[in-house]
N, CA, C and O atoms as CSV, one atom per row, in Angstrom:
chain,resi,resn,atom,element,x,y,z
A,1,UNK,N,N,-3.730,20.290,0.816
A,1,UNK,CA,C,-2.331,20.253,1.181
A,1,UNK,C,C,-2.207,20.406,2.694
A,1,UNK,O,O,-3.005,21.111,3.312
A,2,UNK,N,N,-1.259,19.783,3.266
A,2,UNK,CA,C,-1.187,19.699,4.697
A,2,UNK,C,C,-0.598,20.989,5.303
A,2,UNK,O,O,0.187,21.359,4.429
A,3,UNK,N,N,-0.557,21.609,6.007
A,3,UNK,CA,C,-0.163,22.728,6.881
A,3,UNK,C,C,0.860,22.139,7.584
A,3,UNK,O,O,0.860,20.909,7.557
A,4,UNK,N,N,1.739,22.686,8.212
A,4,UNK,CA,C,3.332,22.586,8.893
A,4,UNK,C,C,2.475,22.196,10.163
A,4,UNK,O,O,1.353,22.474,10.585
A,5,UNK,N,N,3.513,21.438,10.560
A,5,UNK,CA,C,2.958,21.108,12.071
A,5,UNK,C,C,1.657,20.243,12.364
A,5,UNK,O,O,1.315,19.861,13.483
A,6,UNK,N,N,0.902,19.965,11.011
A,6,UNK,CA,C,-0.064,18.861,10.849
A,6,UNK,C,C,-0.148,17.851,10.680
A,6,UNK,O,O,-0.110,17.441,9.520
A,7,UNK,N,N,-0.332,16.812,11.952
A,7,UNK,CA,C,-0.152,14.920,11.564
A,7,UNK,C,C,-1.072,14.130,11.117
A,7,UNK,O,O,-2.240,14.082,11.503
A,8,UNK,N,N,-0.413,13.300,10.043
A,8,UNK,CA,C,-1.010,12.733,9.355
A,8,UNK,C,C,-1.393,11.561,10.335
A,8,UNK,O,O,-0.692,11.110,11.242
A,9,UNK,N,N,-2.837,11.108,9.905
A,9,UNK,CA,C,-3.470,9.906,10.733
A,9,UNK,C,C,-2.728,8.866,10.778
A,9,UNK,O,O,-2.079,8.736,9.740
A,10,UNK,N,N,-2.507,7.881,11.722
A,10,UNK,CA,C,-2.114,6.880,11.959
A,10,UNK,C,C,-2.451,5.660,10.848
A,10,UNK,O,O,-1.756,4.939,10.132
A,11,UNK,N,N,-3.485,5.774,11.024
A,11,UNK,CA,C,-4.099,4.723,10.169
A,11,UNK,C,C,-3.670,5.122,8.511
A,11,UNK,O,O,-2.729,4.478,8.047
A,12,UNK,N,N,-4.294,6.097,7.673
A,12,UNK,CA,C,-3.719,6.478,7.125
A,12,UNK,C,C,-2.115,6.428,6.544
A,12,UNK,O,O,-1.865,6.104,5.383
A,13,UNK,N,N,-1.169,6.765,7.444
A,13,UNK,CA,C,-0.102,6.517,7.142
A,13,UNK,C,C,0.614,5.372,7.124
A,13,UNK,O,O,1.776,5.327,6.718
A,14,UNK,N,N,-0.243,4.052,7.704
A,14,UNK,CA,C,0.275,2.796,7.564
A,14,UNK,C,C,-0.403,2.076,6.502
A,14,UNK,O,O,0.104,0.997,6.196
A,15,UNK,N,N,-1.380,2.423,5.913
A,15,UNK,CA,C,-1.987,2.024,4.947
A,15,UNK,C,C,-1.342,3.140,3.488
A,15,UNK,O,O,-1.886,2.973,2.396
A,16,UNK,N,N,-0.635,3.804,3.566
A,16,UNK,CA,C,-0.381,4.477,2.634
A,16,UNK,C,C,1.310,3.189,2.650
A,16,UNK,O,O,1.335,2.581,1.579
A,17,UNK,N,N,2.221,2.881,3.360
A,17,UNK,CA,C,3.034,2.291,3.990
A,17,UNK,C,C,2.873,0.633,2.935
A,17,UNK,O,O,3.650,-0.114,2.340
A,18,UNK,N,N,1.256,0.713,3.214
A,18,UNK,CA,C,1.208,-1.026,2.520
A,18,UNK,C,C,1.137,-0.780,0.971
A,18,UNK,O,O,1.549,-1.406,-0.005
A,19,UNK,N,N,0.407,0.452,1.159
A,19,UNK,CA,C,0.040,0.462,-0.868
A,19,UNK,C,C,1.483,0.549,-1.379
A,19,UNK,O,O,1.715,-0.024,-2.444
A,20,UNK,N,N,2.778,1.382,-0.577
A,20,UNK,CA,C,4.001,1.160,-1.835
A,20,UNK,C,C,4.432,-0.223,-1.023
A,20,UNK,O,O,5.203,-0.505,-1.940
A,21,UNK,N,N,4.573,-1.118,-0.279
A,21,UNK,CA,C,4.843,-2.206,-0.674
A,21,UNK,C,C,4.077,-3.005,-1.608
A,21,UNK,O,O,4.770,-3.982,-1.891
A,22,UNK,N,N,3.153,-3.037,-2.117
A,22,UNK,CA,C,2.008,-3.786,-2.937
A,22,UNK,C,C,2.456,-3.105,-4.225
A,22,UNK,O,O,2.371,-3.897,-5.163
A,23,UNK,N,N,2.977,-1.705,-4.646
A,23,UNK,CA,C,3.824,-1.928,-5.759
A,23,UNK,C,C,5.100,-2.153,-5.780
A,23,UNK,O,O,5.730,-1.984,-6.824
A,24,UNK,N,N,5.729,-2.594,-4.575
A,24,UNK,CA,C,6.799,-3.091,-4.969
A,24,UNK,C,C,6.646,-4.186,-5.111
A,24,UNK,O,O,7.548,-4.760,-5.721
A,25,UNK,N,N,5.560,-4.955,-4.678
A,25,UNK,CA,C,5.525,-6.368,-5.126
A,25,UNK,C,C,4.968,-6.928,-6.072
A,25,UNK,O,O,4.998,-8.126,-6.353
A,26,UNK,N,N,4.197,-5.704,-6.838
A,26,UNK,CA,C,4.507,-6.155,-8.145
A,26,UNK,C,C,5.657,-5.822,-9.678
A,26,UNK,O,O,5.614,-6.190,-10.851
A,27,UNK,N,N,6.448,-5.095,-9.005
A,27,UNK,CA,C,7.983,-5.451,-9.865
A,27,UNK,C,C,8.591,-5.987,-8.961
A,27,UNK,O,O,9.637,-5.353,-9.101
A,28,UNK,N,N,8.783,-6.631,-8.159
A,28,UNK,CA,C,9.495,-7.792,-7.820
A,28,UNK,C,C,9.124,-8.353,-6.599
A,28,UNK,O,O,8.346,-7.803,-5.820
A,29,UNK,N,N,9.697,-9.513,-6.394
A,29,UNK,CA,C,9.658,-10.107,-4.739
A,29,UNK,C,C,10.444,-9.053,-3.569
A,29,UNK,O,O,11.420,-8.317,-3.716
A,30,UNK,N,N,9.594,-9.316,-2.386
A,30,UNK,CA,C,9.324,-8.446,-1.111
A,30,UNK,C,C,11.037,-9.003,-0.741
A,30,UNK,O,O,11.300,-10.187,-0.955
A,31,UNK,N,N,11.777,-8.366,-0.363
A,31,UNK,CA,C,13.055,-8.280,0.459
A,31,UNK,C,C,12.404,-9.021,2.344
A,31,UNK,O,O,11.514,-8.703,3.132
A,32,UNK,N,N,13.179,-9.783,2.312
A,32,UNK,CA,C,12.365,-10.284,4.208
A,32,UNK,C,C,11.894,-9.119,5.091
A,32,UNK,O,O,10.764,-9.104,5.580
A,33,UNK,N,N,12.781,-8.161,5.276
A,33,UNK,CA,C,12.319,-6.987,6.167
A,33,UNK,C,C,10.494,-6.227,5.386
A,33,UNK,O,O,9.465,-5.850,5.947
A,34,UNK,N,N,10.794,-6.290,4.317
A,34,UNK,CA,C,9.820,-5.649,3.232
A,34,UNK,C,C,8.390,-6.532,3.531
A,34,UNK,O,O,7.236,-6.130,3.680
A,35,UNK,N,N,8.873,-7.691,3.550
A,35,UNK,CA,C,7.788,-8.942,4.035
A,35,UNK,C,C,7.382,-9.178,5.325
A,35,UNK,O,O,6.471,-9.945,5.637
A,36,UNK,N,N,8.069,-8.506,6.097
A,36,UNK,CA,C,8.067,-8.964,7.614
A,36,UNK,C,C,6.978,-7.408,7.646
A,36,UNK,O,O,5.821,-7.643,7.994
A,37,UNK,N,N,7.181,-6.478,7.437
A,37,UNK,CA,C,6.180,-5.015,7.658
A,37,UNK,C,C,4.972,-5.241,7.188
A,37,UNK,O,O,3.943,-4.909,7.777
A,38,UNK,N,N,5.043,-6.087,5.599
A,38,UNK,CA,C,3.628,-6.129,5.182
A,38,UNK,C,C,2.814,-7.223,6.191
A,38,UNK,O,O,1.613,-6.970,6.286
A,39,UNK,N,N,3.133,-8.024,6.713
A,39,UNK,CA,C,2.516,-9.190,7.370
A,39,UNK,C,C,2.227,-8.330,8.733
A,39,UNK,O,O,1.114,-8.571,9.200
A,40,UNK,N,N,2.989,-7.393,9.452
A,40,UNK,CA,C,2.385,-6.409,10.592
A,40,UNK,C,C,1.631,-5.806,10.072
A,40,UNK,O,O,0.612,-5.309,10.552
A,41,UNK,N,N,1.959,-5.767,9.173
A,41,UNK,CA,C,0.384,-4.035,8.418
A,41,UNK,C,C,-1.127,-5.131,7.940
A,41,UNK,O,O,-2.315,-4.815,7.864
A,42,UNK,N,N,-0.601,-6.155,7.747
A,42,UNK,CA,C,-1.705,-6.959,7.010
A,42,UNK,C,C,-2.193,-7.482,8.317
A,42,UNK,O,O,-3.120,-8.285,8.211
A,43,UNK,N,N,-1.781,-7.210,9.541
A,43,UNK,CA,C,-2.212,-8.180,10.655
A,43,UNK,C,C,-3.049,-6.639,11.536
A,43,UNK,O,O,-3.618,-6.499,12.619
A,44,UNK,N,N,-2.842,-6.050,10.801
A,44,UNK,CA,C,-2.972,-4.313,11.925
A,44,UNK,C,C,-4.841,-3.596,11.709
A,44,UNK,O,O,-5.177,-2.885,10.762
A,45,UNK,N,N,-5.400,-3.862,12.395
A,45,UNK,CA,C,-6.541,-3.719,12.165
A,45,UNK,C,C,-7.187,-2.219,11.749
A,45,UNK,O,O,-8.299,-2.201,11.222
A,46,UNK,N,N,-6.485,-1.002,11.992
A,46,UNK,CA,C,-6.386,0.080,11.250
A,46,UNK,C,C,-6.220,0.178,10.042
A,46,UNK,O,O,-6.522,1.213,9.448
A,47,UNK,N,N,-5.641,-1.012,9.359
A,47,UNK,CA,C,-5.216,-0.640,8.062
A,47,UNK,C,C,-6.633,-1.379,7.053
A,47,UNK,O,O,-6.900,-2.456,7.584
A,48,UNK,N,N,-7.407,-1.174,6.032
A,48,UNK,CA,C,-8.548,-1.103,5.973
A,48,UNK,C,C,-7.832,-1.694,4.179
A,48,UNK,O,O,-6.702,-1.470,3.745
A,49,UNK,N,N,-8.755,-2.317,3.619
A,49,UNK,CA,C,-8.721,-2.324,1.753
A,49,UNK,C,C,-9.117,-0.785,1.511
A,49,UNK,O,O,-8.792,-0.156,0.504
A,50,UNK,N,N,-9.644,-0.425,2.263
A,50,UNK,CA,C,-10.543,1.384,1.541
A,50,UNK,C,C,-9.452,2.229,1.684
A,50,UNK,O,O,-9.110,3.186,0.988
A,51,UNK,N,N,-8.852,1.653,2.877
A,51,UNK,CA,C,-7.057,2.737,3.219
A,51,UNK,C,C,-6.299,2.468,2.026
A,51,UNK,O,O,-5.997,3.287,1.158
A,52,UNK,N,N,-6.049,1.375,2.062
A,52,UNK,CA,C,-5.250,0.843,1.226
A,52,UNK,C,C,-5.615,1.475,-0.287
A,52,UNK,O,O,-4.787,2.343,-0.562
A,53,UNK,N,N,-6.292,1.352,-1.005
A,53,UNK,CA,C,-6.844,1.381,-2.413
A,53,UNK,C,C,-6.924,3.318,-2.755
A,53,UNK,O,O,-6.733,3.836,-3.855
A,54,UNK,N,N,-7.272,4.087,-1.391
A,54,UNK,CA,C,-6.888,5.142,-1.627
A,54,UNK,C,C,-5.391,5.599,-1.386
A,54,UNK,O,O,-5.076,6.744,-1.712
A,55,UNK,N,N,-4.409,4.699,-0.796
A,55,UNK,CA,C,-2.830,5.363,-0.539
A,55,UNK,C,C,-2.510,4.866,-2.012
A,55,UNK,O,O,-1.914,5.804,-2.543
A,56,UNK,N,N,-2.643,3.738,-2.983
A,56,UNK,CA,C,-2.519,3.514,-3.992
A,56,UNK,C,C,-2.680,4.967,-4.974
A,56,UNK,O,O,-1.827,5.574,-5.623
A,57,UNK,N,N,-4.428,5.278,-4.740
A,57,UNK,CA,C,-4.875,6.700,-5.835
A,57,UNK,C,C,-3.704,7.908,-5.765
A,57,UNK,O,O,-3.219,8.713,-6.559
A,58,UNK,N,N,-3.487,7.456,-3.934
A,58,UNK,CA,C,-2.611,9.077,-3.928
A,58,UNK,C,C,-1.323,8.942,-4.199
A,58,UNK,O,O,-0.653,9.937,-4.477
A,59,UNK,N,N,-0.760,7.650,-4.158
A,59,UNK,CA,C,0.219,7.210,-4.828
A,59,UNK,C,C,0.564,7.138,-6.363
A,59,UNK,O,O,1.712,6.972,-6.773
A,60,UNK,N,N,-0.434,7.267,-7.093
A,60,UNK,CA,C,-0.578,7.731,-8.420
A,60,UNK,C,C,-1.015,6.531,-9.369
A,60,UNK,O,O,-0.714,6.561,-10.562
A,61,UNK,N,N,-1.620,5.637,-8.902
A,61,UNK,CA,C,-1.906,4.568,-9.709
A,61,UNK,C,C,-3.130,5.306,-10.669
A,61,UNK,O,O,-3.033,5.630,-11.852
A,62,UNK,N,N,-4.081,5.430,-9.936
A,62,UNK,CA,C,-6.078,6.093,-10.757
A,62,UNK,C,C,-5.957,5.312,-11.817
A,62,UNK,O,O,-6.236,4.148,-11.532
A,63,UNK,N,N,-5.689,5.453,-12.807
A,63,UNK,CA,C,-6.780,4.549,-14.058
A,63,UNK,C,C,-5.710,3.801,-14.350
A,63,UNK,O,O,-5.798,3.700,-15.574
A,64,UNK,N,N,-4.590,3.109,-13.960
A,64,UNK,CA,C,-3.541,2.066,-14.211
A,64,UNK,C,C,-3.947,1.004,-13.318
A,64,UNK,O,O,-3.406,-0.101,-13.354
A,65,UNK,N,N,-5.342,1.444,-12.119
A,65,UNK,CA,C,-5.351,0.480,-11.176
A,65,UNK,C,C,-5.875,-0.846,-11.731
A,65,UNK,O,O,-5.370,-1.849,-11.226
A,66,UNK,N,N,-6.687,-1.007,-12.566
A,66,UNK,CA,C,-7.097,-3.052,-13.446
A,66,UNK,C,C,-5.895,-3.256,-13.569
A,66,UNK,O,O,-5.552,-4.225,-12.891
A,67,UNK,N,N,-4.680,-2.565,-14.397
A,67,UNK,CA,C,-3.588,-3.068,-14.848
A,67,UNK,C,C,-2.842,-3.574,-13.678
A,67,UNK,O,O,-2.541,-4.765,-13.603
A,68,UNK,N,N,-2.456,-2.516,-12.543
A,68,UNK,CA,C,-2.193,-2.866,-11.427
A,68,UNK,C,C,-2.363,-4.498,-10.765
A,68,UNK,O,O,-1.631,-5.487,-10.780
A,69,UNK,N,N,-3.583,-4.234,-10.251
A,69,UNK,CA,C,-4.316,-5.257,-9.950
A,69,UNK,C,C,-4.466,-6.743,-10.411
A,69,UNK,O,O,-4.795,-7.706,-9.719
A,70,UNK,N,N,-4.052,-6.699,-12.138
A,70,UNK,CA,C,-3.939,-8.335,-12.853
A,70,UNK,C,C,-2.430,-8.279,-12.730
A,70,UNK,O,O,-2.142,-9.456,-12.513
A,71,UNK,N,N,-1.365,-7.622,-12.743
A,71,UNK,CA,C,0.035,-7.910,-12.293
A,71,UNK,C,C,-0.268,-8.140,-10.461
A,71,UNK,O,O,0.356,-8.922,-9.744
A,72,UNK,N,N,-0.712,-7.775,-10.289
A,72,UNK,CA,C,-0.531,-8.161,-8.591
A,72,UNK,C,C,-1.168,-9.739,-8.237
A,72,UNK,O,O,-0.730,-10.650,-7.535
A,73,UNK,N,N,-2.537,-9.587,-9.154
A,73,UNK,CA,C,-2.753,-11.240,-8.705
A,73,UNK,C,C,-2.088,-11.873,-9.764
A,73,UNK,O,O,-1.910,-12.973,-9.239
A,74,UNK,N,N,-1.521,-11.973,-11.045
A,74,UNK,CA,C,-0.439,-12.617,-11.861
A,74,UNK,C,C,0.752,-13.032,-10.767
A,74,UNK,O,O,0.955,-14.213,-10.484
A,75,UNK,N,N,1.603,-11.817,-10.118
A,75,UNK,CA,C,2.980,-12.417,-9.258
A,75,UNK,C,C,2.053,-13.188,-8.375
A,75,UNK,O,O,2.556,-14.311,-8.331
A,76,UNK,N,N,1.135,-13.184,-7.760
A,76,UNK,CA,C,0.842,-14.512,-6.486
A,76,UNK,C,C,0.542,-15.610,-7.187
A,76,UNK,O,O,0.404,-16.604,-6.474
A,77,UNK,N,N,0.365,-15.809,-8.526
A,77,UNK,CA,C,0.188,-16.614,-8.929
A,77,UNK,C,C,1.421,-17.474,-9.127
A,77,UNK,O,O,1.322,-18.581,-9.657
């Protein structure tokens, strides 16, 4: 647990940033502003798949993540 007055990493917090857009995009299509952040975060070289896949865990996906994952490549489909 974080202590008062303790900042969370940069990197970290923009990759935590992409994992809830990536479930919002899979219950629905990205709003333009929603789309316009993920395409900076997807362009942002801090932000990592390993960032990403753990802001998901801490986001609460853990063993929903296959399910996750075939709805996410299902909507790009």
């Amino acid at each position: 647990m974080q202590q008062r007055g303790q900042r969370v990493d940069s990197a970290w917090r923009k990759s935590r940033l992409a994992a809830r857009l990536l479930m919002k995009k899979v219950r629905r299509p990205l709003k333009g502003r929603e789309l316009a952040a993920a395409r900076q975060l997807s362009a942002d070289p801090e932000v990592t798949n390993r960032l990403i896949e753990q802001g998901l865990y801490y986001l609460g996906i853990g063993e929903r993540k296959e399910a996750f994952d075939r709805k996410l490549v299902e909507r790009t489909n």
